[in-house]
Every structure is written in structure tokens, then in C-alpha cells.
N, C-alpha and C positions, 0 to 999 in steps of 0.2 A: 504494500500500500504506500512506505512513504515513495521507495521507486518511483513509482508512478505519479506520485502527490509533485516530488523534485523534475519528471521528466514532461512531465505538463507546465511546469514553470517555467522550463527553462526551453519550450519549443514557444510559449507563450512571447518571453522576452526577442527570441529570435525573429517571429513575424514583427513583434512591434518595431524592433530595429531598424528591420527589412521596409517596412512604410514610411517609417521616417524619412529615411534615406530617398528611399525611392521620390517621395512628394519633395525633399530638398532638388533630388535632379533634377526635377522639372520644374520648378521654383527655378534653379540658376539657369536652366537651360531657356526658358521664357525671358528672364530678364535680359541674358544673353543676347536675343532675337532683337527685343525693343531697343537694346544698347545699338544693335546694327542699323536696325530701318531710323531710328531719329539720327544716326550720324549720317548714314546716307539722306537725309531728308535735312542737312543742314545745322544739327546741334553740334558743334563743336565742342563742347564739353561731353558731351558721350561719345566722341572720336577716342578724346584722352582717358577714355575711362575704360574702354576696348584696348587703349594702348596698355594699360596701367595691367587690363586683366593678361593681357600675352605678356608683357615683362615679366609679371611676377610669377604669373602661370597660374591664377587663379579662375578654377573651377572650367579652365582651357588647357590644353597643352603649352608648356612656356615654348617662346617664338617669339626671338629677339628682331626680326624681319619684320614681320608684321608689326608687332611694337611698333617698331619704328615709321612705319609704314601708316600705321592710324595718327601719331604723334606727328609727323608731315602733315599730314591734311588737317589736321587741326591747328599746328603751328602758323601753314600757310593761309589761315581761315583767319589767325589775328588771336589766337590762344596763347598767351606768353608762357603757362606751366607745358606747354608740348613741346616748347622752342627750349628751353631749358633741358626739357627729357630726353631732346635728341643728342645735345650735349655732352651726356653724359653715360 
């Protein structure tokens, strides 16, 4: 019985993890999306904010190219923090 009592808990605990997770993916993976269509649509601060997620490599594959690459187009847009980032 307790078997069972611990093996229900801890299959328990593993779906909850499993959903969390899963609903964070697509949480970053949406805001992800919006980060693209407003810089394509002329936000230049969510240029550098797509630069910022490939530098660091946050919730993307890090990709110092592209970094650099969003950090340009925002820099060239009149963003003084992307002119700075390419700098350096």
C-alpha cells in the first residue's frame, strides 16, 4: 500500500512538471513570435530584445549572427542600446 501511496505521488508530481513546462514552451514560444512580427512591423525595441534573446541564448539557441543581425536593424532604426551591443 505505501508503494503505491509513494508511486502515485511521485507519477503525480511528474505530469505536473510535464505541464508546466510544456505551457512555459508555448508561453516563450508565442512571445517569441510577437517579438518577431512587431520588429518586423517596425518596433525597434523588440528588434533588440530578439537581439538580446540570441546573445544570451535565451529560450533560442544562442547565435551571435543573428544577435547581431536584429541589433543592426534596430541600431540602424535610431536604437542607441543596439549601436552599443554591436560594439561589443
Amino acid at each position: 500500500m505505501k508503494k503505491s501511496f509513494f508511486s502515485l505521488i511521485f507519477v503525480s508530481s511528474v505530469l505536473l512538471a510535464h505541464n508546466g513546462s510544456h505551457s512555459e514552451y508555448f508561453s516563450h514560444h508565442s512571445n517569441f513570435h510577437q517579438l518577431e512580427t512587431s520588429c518586423s512591423n517596425g518596433y525597434v525595441k523588440d528588434c533588440h530584445n530578439l537581439g538580446n534573446m540570441y546573445h544570451n541564448g535565451v529560450n533560442v539557441a544562442q547565435n551571435k549572427v543573428l544577435a547581431k543581425q536584429f541589433y543592426k536593424k534596430a541600431c540602424d532604426s535610431g536604437y542607441h542600446q543596439s549601436c552599443l551591443a554591436i560594439q561589443h
